[in-house]
MOPAC internal coordinates of N, CA, C and O (Angstrom, degrees):
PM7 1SCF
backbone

  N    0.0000 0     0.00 0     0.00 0    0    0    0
  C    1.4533 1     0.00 0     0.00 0    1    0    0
  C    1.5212 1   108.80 1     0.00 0    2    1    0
  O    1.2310 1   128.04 1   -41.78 1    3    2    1
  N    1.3425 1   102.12 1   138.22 1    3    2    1
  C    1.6867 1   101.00 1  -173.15 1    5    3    2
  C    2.2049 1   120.29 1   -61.21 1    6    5    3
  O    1.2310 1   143.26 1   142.59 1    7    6    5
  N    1.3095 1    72.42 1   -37.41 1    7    6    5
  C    1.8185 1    69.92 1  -175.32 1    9    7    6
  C    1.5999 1    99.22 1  -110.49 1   10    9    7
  O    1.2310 1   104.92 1  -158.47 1   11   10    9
  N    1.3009 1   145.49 1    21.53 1   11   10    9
  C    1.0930 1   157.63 1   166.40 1   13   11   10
  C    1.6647 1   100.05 1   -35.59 1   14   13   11
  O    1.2310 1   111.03 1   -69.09 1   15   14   13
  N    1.2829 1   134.48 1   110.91 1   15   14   13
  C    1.5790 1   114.37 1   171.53 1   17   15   14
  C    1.5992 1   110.37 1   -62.03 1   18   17   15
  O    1.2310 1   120.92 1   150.09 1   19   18   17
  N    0.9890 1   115.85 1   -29.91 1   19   18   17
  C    1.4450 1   130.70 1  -159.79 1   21   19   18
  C    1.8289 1   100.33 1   -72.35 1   22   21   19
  O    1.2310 1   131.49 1   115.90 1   23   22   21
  N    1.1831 1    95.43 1   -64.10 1   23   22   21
  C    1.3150 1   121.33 1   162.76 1   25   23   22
  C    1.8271 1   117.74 1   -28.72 1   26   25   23
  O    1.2310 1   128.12 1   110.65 1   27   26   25
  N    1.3087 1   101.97 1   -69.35 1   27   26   25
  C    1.4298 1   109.03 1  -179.53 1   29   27   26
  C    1.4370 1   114.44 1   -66.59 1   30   29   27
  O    1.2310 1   121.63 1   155.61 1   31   30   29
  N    1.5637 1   114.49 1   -24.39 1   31   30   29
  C    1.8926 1   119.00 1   179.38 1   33   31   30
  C    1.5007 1    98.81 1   -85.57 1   34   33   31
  O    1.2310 1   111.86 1   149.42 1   35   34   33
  N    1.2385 1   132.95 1   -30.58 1   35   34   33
  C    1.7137 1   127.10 1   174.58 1   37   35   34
  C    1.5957 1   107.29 1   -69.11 1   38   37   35
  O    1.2310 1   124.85 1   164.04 1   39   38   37
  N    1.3942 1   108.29 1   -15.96 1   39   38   37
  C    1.5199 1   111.05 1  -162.79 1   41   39   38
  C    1.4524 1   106.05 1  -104.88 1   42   41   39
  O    1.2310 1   120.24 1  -170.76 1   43   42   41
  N    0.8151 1   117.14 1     9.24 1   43   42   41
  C    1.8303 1   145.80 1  -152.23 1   45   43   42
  C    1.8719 1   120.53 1    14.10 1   46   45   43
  O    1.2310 1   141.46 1  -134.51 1   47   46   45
  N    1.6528 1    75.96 1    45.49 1   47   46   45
  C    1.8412 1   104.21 1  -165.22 1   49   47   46
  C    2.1131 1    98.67 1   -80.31 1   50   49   47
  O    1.2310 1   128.09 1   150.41 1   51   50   49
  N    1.2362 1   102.04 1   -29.59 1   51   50   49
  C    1.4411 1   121.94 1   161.23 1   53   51   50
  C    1.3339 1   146.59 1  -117.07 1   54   53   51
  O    1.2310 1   117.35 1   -86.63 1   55   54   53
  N    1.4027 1   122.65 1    93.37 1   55   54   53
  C    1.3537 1   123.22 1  -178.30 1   57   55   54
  C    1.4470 1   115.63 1   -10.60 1   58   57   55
  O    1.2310 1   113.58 1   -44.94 1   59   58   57
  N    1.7212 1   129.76 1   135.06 1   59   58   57
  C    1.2393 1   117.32 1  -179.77 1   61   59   58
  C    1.9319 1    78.00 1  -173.63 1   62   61   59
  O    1.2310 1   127.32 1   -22.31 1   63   62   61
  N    1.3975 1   103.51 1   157.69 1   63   62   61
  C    1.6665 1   107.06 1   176.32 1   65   63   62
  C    1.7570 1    94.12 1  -118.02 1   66   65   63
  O    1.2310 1   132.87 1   -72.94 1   67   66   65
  N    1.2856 1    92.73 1   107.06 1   67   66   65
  C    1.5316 1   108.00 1   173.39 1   69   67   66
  C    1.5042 1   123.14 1   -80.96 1   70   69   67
  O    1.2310 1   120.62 1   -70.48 1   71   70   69
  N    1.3770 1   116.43 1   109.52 1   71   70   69
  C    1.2621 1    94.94 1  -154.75 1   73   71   70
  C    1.6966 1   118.28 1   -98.30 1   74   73   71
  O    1.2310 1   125.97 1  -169.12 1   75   74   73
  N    1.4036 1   106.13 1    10.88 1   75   74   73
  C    1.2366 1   126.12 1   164.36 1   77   75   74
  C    1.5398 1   108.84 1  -165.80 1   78   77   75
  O    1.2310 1   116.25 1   -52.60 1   79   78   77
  N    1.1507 1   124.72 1   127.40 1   79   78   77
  C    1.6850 1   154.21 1   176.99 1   81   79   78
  C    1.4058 1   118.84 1  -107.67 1   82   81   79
  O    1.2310 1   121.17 1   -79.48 1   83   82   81
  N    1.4860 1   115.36 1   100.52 1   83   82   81
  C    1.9054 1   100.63 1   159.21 1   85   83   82
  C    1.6537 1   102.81 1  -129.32 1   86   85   83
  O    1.2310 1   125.92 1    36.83 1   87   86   85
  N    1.4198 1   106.23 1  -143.17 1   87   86   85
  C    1.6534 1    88.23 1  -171.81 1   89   87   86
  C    1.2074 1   109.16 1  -105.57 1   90   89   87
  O    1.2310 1   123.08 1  -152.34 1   91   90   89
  N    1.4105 1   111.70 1    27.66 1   91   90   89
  C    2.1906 1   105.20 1   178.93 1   93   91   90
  C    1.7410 1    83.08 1  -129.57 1   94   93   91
  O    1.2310 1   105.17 1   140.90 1   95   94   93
  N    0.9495 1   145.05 1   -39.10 1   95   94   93
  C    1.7962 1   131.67 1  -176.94 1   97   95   94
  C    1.4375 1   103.70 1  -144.46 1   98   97   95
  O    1.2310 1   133.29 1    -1.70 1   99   98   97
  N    1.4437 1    91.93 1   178.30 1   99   98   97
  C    1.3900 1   106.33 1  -177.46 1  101   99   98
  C    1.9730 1    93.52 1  -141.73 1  102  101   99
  O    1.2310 1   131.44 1   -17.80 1  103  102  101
  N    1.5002 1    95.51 1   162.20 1  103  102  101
  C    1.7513 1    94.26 1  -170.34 1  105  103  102
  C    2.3240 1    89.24 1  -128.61 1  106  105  103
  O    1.2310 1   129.07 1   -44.77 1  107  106  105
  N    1.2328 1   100.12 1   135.23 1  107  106  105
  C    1.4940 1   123.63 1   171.33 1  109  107  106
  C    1.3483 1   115.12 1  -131.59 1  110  109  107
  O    1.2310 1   111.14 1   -18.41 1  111  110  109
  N    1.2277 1   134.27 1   161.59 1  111  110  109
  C    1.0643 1   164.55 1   123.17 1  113  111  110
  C    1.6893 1   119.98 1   -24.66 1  114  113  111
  O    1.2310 1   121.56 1   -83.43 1  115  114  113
  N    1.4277 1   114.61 1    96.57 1  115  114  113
  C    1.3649 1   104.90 1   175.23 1  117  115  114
  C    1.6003 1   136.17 1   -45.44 1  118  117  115
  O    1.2310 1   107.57 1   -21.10 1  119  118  117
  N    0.7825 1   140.78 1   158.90 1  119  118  117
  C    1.5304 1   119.07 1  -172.27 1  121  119  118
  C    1.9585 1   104.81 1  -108.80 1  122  121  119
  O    1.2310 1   129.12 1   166.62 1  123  122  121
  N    0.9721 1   100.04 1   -13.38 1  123  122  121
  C    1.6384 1   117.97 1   166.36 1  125  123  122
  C    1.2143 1   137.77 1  -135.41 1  126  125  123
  O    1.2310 1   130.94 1  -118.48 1  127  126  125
  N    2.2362 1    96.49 1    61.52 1  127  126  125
  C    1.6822 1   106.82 1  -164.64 1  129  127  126
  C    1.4474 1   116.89 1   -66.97 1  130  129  127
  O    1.2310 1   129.32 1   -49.84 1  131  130  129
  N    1.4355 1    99.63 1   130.16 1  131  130  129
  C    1.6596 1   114.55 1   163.88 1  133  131  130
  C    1.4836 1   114.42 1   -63.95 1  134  133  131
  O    1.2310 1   118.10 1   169.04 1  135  134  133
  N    1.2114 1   121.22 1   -10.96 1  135  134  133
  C    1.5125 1   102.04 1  -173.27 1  137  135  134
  C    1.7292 1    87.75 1  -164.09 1  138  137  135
  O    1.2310 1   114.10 1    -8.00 1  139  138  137
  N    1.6084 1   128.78 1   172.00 1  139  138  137
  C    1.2724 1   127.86 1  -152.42 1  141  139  138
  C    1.8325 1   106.18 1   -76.63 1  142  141  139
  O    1.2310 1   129.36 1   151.73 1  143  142  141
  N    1.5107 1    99.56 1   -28.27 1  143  142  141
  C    1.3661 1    96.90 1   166.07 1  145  143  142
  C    1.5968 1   109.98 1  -127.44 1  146  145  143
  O    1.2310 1   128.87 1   -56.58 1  147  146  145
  N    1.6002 1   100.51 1   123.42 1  147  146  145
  C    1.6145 1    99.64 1  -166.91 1  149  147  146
  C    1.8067 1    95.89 1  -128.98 1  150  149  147
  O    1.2310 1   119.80 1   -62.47 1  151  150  149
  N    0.9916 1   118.00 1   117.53 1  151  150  149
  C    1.7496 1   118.23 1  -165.02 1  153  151  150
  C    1.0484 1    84.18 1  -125.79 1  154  153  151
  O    1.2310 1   126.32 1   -22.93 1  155  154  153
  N    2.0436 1   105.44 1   157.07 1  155  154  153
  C    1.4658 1   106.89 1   177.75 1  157  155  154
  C    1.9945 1    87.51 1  -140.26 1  158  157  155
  O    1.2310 1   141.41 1   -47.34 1  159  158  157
  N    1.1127 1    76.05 1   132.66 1  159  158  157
  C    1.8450 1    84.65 1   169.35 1  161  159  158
  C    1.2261 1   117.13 1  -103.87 1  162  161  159
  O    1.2310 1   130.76 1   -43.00 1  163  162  161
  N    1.3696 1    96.84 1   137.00 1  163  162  161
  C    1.7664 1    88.88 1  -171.46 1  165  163  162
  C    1.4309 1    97.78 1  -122.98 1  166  165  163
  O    1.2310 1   109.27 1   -10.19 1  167  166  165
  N    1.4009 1   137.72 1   169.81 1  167  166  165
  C    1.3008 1   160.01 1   142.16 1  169  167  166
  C    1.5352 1   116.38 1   -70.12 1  170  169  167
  O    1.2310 1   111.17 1   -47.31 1  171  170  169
  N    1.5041 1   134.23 1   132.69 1  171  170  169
  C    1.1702 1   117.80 1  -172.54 1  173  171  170
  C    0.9695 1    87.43 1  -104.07 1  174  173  171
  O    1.2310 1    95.94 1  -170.96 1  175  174  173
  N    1.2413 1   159.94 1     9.04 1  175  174  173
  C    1.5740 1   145.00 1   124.12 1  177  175  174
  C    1.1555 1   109.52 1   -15.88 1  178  177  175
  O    1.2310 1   118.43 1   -36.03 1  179  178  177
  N    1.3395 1   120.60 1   143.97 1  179  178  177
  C    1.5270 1   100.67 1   144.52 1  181  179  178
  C    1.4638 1   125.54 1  -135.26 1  182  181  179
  O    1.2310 1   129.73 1   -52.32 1  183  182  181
  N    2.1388 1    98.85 1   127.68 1  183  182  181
  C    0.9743 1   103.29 1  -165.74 1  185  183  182
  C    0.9658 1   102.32 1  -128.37 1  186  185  183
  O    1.2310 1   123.29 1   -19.55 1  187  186  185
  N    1.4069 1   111.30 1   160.45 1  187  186  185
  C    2.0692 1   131.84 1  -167.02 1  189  187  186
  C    1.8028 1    97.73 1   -92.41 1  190  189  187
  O    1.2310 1   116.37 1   108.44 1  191  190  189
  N    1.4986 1   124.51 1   -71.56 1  191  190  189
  C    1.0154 1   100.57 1  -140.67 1  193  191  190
  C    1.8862 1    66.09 1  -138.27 1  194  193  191
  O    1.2310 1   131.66 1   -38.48 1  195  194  193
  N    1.3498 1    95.10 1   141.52 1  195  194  193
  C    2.0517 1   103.69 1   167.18 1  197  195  194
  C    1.5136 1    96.04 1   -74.06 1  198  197  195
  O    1.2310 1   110.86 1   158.58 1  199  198  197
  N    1.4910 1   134.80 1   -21.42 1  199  198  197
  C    1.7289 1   104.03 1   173.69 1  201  199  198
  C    1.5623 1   103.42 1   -74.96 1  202  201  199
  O    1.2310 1   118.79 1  -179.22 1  203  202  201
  N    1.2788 1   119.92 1     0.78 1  203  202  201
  C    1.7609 1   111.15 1  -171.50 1  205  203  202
  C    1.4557 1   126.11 1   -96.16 1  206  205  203
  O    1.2310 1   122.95 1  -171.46 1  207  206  205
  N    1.5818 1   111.94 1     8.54 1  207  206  205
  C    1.2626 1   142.14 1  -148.10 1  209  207  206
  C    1.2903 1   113.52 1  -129.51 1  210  209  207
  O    1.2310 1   107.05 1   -76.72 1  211  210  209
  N    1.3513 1   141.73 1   103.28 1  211  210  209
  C    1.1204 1   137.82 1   171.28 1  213  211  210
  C    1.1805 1   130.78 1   -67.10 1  214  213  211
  O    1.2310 1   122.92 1   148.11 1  215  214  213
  N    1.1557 1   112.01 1   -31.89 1  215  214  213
  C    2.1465 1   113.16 1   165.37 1  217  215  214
  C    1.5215 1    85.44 1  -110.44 1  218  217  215
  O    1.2310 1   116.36 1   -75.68 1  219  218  217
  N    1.0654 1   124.53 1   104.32 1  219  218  217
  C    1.5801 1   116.53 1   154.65 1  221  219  218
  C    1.5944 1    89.59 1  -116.63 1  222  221  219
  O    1.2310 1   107.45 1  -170.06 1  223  222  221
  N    0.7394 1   141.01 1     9.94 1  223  222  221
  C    1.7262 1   133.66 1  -169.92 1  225  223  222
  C    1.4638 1   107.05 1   -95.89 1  226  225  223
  O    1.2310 1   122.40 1   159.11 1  227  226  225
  N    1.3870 1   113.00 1   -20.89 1  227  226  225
  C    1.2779 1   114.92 1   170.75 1  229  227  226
  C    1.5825 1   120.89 1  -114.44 1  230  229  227
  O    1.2310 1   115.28 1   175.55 1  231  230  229
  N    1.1406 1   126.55 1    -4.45 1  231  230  229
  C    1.5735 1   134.46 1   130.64 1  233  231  230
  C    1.5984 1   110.28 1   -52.59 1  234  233  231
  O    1.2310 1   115.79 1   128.15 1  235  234  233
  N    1.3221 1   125.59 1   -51.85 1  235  234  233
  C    1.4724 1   116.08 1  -169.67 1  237  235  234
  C    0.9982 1   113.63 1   -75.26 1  238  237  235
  O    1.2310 1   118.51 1   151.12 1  239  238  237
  N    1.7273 1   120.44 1   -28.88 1  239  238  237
  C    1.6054 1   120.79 1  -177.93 1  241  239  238
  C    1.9036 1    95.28 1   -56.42 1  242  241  239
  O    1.2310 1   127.57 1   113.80 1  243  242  241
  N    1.4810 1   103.03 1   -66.20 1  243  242  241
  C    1.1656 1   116.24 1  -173.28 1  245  243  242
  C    2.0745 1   112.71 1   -23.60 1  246  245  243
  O    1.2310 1   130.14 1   134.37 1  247  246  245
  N    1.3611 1    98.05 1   -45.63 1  247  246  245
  C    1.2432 1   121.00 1  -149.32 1  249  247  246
  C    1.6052 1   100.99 1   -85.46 1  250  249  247
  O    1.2310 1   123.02 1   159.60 1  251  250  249
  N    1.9287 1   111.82 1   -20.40 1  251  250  249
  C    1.4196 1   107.42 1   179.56 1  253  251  250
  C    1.5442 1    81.31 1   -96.06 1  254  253  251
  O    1.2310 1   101.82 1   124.87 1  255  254  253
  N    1.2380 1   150.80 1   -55.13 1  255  254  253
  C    1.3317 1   146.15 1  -145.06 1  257  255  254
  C    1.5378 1    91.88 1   -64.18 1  258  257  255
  O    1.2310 1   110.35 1   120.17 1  259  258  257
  N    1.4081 1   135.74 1   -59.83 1  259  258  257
  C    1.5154 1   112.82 1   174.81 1  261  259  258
  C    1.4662 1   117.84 1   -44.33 1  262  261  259
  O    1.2310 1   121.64 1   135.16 1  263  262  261
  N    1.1205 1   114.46 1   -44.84 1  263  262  261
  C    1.2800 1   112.15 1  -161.40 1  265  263  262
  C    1.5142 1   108.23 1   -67.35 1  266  265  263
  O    1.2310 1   119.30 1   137.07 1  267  266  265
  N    1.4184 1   118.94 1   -42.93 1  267  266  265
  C    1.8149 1   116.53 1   169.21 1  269  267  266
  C    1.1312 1   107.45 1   -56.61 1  270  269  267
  O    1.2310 1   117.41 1   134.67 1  271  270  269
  N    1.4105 1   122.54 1   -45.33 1  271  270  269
  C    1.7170 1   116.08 1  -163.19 1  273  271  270
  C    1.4418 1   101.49 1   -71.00 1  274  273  271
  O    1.2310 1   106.34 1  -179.63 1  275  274  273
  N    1.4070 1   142.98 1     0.37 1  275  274  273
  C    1.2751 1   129.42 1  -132.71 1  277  275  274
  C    1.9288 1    58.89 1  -142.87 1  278  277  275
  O    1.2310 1   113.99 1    87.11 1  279  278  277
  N    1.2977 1   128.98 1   -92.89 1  279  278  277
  C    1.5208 1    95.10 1   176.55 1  281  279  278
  C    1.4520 1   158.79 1     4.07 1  282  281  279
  O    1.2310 1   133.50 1   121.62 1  283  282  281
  N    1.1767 1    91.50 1   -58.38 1  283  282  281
  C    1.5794 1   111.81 1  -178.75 1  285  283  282
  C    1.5641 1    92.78 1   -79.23 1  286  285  283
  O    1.2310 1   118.54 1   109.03 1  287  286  285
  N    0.9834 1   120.38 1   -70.97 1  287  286  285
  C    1.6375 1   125.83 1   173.55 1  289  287  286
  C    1.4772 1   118.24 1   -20.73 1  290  289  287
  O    1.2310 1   117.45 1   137.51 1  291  290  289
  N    1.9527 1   122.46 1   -42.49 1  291  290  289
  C    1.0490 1    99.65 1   174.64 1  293  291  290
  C    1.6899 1   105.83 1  -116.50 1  294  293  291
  O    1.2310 1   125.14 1  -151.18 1  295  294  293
  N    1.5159 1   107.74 1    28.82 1  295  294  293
  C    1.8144 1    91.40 1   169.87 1  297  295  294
  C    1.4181 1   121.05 1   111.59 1  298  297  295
  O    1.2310 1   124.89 1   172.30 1  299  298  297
  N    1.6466 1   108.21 1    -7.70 1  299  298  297
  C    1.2447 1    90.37 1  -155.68 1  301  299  298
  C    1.7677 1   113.96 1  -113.89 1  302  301  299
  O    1.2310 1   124.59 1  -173.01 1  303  302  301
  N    1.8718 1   108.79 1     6.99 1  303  302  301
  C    1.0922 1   115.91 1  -170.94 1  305  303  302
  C    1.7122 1   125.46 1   -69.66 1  306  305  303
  O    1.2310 1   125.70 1  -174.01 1  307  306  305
  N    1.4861 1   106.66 1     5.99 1  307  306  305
  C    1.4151 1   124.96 1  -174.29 1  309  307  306
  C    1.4994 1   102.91 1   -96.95 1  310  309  307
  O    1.2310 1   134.92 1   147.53 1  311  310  309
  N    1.2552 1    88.75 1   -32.47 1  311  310  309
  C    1.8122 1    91.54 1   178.92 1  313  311  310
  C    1.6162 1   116.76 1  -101.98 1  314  313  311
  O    1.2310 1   122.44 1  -169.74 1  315  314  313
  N    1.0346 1   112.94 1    10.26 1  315  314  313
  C    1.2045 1   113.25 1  -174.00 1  317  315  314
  C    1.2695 1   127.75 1    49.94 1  318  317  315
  O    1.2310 1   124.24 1   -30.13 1  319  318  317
  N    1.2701 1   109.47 1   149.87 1  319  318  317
  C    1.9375 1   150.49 1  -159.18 1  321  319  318
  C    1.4642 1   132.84 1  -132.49 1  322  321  319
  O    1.2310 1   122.03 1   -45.86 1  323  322  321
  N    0.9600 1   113.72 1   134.14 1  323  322  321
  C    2.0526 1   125.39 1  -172.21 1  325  323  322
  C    1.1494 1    93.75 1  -112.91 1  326  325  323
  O    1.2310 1   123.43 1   -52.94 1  327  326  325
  N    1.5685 1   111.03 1   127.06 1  327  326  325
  C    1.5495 1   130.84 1   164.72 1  329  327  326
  C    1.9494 1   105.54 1  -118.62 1  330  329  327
  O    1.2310 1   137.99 1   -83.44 1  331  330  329
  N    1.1523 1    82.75 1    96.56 1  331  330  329
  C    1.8841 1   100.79 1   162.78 1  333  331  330
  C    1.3123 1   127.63 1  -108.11 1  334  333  331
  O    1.2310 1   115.95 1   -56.16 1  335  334  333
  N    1.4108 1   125.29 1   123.84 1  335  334  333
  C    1.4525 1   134.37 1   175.59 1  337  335  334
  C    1.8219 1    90.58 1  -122.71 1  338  337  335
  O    1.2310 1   131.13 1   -55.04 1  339  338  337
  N    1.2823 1    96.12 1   124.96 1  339  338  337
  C    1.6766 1   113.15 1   177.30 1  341  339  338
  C    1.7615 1   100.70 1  -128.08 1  342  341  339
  O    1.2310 1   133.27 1   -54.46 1  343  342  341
  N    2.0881 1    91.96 1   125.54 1  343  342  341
  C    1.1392 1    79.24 1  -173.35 1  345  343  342
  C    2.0246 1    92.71 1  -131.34 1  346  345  343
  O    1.2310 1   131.43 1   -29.59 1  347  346  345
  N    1.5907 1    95.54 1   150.41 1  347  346  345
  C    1.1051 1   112.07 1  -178.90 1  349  347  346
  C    1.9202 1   103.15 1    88.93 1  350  349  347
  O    1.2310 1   129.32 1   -11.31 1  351  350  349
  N    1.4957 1    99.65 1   168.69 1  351  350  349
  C    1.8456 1   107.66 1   176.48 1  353  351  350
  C    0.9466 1    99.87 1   -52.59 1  354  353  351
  O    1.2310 1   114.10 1    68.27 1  355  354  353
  N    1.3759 1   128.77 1  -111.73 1  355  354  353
  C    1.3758 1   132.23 1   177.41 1  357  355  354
  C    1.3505 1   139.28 1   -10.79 1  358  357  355
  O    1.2310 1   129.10 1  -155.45 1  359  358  357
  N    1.6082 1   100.08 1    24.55 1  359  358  357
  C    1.4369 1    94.50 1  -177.35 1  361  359  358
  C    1.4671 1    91.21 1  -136.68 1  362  361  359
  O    1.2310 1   116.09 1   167.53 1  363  362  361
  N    1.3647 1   125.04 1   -12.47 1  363  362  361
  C    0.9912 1   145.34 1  -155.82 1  365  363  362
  C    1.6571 1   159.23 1   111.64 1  366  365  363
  O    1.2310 1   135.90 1   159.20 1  367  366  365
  N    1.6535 1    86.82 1   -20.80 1  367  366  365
  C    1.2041 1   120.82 1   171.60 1  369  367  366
  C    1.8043 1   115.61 1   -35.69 1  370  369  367
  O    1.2310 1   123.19 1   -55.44 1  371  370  369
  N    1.3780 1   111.48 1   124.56 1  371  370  369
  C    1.3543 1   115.06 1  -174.01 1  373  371  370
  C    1.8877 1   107.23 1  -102.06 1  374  373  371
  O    1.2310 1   134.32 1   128.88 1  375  374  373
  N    1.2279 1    89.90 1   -51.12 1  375  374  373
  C    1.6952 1   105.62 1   175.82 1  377  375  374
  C    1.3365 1   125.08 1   -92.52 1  378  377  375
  O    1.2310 1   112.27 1   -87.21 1  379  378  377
  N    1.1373 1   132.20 1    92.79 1  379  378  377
  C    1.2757 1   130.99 1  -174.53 1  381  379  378
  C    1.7716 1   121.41 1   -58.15 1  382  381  379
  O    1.2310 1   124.87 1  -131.36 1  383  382  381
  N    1.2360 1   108.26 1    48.64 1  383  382  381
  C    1.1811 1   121.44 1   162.82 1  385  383  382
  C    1.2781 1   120.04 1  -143.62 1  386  385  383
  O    1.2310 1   116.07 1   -44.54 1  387  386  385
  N    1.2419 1   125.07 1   135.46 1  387  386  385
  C    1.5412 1   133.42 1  -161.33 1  389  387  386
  C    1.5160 1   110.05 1   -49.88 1  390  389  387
  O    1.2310 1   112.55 1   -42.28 1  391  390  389
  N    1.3971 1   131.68 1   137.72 1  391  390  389
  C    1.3517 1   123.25 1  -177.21 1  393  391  390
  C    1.9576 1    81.00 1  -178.35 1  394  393  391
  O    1.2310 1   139.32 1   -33.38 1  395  394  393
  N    1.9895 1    80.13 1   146.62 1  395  394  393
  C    1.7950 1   112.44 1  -175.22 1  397  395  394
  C    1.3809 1    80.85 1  -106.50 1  398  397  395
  O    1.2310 1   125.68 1   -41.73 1  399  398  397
  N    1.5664 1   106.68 1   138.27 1  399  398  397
  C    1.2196 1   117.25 1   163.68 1  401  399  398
  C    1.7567 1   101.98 1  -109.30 1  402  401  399
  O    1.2310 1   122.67 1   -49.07 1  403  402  401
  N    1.2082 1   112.49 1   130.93 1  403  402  401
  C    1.3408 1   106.08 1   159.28 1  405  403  402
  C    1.8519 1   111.49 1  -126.07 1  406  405  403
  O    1.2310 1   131.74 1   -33.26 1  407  406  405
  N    1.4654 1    94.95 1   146.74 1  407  406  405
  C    1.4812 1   109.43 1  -170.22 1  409  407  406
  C    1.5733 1   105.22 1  -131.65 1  410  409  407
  O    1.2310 1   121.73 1   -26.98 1  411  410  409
  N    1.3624 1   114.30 1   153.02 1  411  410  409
  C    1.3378 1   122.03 1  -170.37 1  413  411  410
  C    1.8636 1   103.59 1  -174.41 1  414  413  411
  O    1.2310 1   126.06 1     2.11 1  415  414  413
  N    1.1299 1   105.96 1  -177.89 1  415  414  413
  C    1.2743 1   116.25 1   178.40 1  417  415  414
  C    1.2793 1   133.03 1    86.46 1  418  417  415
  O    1.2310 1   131.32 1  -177.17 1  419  418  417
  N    1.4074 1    95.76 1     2.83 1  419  418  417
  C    1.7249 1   126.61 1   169.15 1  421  419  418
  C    1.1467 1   122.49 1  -149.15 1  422  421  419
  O    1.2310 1   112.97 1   -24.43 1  423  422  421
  N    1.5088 1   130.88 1   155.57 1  423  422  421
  C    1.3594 1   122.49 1  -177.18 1  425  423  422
  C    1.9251 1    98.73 1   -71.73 1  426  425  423
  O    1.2310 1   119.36 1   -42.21 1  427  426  425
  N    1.1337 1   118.83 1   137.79 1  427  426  425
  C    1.2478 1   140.01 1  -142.88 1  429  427  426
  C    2.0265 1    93.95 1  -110.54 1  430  429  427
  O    1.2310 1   113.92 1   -97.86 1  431  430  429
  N    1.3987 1   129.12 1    82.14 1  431  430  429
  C    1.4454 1    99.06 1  -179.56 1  433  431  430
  C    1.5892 1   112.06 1   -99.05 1  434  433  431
  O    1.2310 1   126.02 1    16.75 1  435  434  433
  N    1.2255 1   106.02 1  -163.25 1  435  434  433
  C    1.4124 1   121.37 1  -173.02 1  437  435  434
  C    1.6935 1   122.39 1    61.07 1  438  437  435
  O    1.2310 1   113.05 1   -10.61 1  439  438  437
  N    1.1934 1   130.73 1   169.39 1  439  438  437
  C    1.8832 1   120.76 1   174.91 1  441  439  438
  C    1.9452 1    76.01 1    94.37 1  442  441  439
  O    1.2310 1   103.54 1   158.94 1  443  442  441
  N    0.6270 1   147.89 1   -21.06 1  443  442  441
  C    1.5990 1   130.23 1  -157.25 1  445  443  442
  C    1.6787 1   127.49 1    95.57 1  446  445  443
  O    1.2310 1   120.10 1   180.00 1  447  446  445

C-alpha cells in the first residue's frame, strides 16, 4: 500500500530501527508504548484483516515464532509477556496492517 506506514518502514522508504528483519516480518518499537517493553511485529506483506488472507496461518506461525525467539533473546520469558493482534477499529487497531504487539516489563493486568 502506497502510504501504508508499515509498508513504507518494510520498504525502507521510512527511517525506523528495526530491531530484527527476515523475509516474512520485521520487529520495531511502538511509538506509543503501553507498557516498558511494547514491540510490534509486523509482516512485510501487507495485510488488512487475517480473515482476508488465505495462508495467514503460516505468516502468523512465522509471526509468533519471531516474537518468542525475540523473547527469550532479550530476557524476558521468566517474567512474562502479552501477545495482542487487534483486528479492525473497534478493537483498537491504529494501523491497518496486521501487526503482534507484544508488551512486557510490567505486571500486565486485565484480558484475564
Amino acid at each position: 500500500m502506497d502510504k501504508c506506514i508499515f509498508c513504507l518502514i518494510s520498504n525502507n522508504q521510512v527511517e525506523s530501527k528495526k530491531l530484527f528483519n527476515n523475509q516474512f516480518c520485521f520487529i520495531i518499537e511502538d511509538i506509543a508504548p503501553k507498557a516498558p517493553i511494547h514491540l510490534l511485529i509486523i509482516p512485510h506483506k501487507h495485510i488488512l484483516r487475517i480473515s482476508d488472507y488465505d495462508d495467514i496461518g503460516r505468516i502468523l506461525a512465522s509471526m509468533f515464532d519471531v516474537a518468542t525467539n525475540y523473547a527469550k533473546d532479550i530476557g524476558i520469558v521468566d517474567d512474562g509477556y502479552r501477545l495482542i493482534i487487534n483486528q479492525g477499529e473497534n478493537s483498537g487497531q491504529e494501523v491497518p496492517h496486521l501487526h503482534l504487539h507484544l508488551l512486557a516489563g510490567r505486571k500486565l493486568l486485565g484480558m484475564g
